[in-house]
C-alpha positions as CSV (number, residue, x, y, z in Angstrom):
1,X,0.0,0.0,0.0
2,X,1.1,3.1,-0.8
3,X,1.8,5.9,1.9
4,X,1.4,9.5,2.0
5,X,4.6,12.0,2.2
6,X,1.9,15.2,2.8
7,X,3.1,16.8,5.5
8,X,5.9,14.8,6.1
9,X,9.5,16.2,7.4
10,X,12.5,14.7,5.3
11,X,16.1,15.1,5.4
12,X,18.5,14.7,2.7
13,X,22.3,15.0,3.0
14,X,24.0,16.0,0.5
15,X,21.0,17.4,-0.8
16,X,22.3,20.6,-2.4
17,X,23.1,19.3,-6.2
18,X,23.0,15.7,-8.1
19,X,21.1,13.0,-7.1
20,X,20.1,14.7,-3.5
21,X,18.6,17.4,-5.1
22,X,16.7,15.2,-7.4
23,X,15.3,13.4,-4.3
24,X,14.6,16.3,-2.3
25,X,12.6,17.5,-5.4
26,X,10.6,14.6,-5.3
27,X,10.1,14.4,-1.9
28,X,8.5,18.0,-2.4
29,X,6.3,17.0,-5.6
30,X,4.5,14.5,-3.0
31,X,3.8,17.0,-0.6
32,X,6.9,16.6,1.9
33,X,8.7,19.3,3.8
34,X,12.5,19.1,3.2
35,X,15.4,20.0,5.3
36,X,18.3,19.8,2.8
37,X,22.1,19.5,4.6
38,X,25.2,20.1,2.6
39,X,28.7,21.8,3.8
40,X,28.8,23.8,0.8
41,X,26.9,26.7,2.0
42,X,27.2,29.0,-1.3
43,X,25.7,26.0,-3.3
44,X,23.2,24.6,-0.4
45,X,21.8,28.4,-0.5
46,X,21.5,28.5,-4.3
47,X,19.4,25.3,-4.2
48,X,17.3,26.2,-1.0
49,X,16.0,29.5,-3.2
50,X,15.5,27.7,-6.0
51,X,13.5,25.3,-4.4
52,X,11.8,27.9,-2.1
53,X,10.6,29.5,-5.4
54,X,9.0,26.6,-6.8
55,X,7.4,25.1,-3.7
56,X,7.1,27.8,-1.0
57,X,9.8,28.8,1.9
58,X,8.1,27.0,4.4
59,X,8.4,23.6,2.5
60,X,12.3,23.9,2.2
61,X,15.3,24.7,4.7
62,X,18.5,24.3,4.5
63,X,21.5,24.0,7.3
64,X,25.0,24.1,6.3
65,X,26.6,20.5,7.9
66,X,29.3,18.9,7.6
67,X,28.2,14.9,8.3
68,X,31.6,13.9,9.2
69,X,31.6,16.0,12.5
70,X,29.9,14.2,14.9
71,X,28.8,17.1,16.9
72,X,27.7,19.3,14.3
73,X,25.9,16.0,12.9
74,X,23.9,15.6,16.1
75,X,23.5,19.3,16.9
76,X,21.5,19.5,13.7
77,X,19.5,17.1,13.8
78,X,18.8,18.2,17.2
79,X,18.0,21.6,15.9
80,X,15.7,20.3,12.8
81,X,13.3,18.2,15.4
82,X,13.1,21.5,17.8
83,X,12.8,24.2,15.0
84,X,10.8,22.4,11.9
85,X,9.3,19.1,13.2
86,X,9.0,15.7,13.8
87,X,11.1,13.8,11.4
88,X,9.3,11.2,8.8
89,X,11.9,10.5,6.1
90,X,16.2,10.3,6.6
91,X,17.8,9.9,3.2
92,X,21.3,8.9,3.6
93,X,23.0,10.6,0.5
94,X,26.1,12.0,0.9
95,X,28.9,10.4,-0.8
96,X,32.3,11.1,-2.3
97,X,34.6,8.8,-4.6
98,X,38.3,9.6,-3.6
99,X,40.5,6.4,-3.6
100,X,43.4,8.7,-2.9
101,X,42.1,10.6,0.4
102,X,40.8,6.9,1.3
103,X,40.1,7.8,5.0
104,X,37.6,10.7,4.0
105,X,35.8,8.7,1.7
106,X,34.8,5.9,4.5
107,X,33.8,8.9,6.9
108,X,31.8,10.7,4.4
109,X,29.9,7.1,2.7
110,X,29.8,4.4,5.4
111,X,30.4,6.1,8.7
112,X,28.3,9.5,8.7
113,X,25.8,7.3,6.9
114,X,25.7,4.8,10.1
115,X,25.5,8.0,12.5
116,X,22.7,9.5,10.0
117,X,20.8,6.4,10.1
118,X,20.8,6.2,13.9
119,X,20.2,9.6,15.0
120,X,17.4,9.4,12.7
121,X,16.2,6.2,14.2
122,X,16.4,8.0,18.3
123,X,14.4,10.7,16.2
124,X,11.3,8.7,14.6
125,X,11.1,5.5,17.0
126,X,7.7,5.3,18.2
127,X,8.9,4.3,21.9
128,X,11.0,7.5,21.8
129,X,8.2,9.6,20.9
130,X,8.9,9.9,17.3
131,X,6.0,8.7,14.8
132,X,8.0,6.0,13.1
133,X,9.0,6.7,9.0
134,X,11.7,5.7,6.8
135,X,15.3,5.5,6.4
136,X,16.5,5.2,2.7
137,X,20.8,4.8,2.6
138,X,21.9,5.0,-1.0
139,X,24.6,2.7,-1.7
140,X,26.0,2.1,-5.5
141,X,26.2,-1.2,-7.5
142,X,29.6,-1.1,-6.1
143,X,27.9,-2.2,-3.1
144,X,27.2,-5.6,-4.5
145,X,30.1,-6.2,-7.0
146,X,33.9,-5.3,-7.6
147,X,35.3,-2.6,-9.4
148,X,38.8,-2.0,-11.0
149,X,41.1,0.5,-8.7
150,X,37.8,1.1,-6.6
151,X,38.8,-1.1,-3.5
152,X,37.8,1.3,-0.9
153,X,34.8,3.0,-2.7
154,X,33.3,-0.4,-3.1
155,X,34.3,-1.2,0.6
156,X,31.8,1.8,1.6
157,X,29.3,1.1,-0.6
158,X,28.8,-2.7,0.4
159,X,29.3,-1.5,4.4
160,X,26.1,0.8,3.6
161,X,24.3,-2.3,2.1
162,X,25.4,-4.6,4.8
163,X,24.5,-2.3,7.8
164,X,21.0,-1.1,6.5
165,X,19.9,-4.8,5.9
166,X,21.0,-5.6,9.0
167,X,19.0,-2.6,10.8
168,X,16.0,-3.7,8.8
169,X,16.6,-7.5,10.8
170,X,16.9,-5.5,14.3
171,X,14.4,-7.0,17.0
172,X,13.0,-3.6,17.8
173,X,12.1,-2.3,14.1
174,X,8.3,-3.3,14.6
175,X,8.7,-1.2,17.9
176,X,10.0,1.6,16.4
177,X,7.7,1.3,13.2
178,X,11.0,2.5,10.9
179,X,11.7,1.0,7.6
180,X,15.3,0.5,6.6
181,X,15.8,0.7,2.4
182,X,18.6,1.0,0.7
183,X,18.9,1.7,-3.2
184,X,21.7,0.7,-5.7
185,X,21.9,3.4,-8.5
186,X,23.8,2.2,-11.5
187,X,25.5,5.6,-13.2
188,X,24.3,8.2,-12.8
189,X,24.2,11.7,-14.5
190,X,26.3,13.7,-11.6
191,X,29.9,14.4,-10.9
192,X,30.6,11.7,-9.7
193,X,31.6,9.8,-13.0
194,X,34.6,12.4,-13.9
195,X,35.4,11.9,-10.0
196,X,35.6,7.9,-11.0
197,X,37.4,8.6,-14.3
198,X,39.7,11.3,-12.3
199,X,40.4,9.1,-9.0
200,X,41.2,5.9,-10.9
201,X,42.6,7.0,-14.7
202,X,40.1,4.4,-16.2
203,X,38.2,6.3,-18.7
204,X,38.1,4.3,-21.0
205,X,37.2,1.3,-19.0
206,X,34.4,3.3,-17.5
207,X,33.1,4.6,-20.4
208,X,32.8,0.2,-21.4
209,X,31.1,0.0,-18.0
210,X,28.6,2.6,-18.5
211,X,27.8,0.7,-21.9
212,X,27.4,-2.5,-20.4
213,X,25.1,-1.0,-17.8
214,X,22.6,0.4,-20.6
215,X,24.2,4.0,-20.6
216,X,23.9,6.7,-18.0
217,X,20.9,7.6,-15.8
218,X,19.0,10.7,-15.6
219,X,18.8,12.1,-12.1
220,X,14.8,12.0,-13.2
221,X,15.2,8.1,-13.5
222,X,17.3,7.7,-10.2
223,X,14.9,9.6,-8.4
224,X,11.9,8.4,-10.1
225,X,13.4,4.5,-8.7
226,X,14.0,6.4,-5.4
227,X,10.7,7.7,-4.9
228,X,8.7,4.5,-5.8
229,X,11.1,3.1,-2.9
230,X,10.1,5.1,0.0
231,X,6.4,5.2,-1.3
232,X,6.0,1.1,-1.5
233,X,9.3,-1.1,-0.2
234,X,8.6,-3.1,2.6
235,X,11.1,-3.0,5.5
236,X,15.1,-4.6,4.1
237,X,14.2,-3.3,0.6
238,X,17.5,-3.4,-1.3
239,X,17.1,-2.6,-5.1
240,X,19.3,-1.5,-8.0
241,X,18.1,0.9,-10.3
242,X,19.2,0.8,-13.6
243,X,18.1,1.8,-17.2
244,X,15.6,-1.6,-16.9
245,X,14.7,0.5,-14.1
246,X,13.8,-0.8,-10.2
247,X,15.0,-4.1,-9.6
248,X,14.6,-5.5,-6.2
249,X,16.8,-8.3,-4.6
250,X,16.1,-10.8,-3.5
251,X,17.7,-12.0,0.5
252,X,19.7,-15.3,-0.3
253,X,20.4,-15.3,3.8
254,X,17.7,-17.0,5.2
């Protein structure tokens, strides 16, 4: 059955351009008030008035955060639930691709998405207070296969499958009435690719991967995947979405 997002307070990180803008735009479309956190606070600005324009400056906000401070981290979120509401929807976006500043990479994709995920969770449990809602962590189809000089980007990427699958199994999730998703983008139309081809030197190599996969995504069709997610998955979804579009997978661990 499909739920309702009218209303609804969601956060995205890395909201500010790509993919998390094309999220946080969707999330509006349906009705949803969105609190948008980025450190780049020239961009994050640019985005929050665009937005503002389109859908009314009480439906977007935007706080300047860096996710890899864990103070600043949890004094926003703190500061969202007291100032703007009750939070509904956490969507885990932030990501980098760096294979040289290795150490920045794991703090920005696997461990501010772990403390993301769980100040969420102390935020929307319903025997905390919190109405219950969704957590959507986007991983990467690097997060269920291996990639050519990509050893610690596809570390991250199957840590942030691994952990939100497992949350999804915890013995208090029909307690807390939170759904744990996680979505597999194949590539996708943002910066990210010329990081890739930058990082690693394979252009060529992922240019043949990008062919393989059925060509590049739209930030329309990623979103599009993302939104049908947080609208219908049951709890544990995991699904890769690719030019054949949403394709869920199936648990092998019984």
């Amino acid at each position: 059955m499909e739920i309702s997002l009218s209303g609804k307070l969601a956060v995205v990180t890395g909201g500010s351009r790509g993919l998390g803008r094309g999220f946080a735009t969707s999330l509006l479309e349906k009705g949803a008030k969105v609190v948008i956190l980025d450190i780049g606070k020239e961009e994050g600005e640019e985005t929050l008035k665009k937005l503002q324009e389109q859908f009314g400056k009480d439906n977007v906000y935007f706080y300047r955060c860096d996710v890899t401070d864990r103070k600043q981290f949890e004094d926003t979120m703190a500061t969202i639930d007291k100032d703007v509401g009750r939070l509904s929807v956490m969507v885990n976006n932030a990501g980098i691709f760096n294979e040289q500043d290795w150490e920045k990479m794991i703090s920005i994709n696997l461990v501010a998405m772990i403390r993301g995920t769980k100040l969420a969770t102390d935020l929307m449990k319903k025997d905390n207070g919190g109405d219950g809602g969704v957590v959507l962590n986007i991983s990467s189809i690097a997060g269920l296969g291996w990639y050519m000089n990509s050893e610690v980007y596809c570390a991250s990427k199957f840590g942030v499958v691994g952990f939100t699958k497992s949350m999804a199994l915890n013995s208090d999730t029909l307690k807390w009435d939170i759904r744990y998703l996680c979505m597999c983008p194949a590539f996708a139309d943002t910066a990210l690719i010329g990081a890739i081809k930058e990082s690693t030197g394979l252009h060529k190599e992922v240019d043949t991967g990008i062919e393989k996969a059925g060509g590049i995504l739209s930030v329309q069709e990623v979103a599009d995947g993302f939104m049908k997610m947080i609208l219908t998955s049951d709890n544990g979804g995991l699904a890769v979405i690719s030019k054949m579009g949403l394709t869920y997978k199936q648990d092998e661990q019984k």
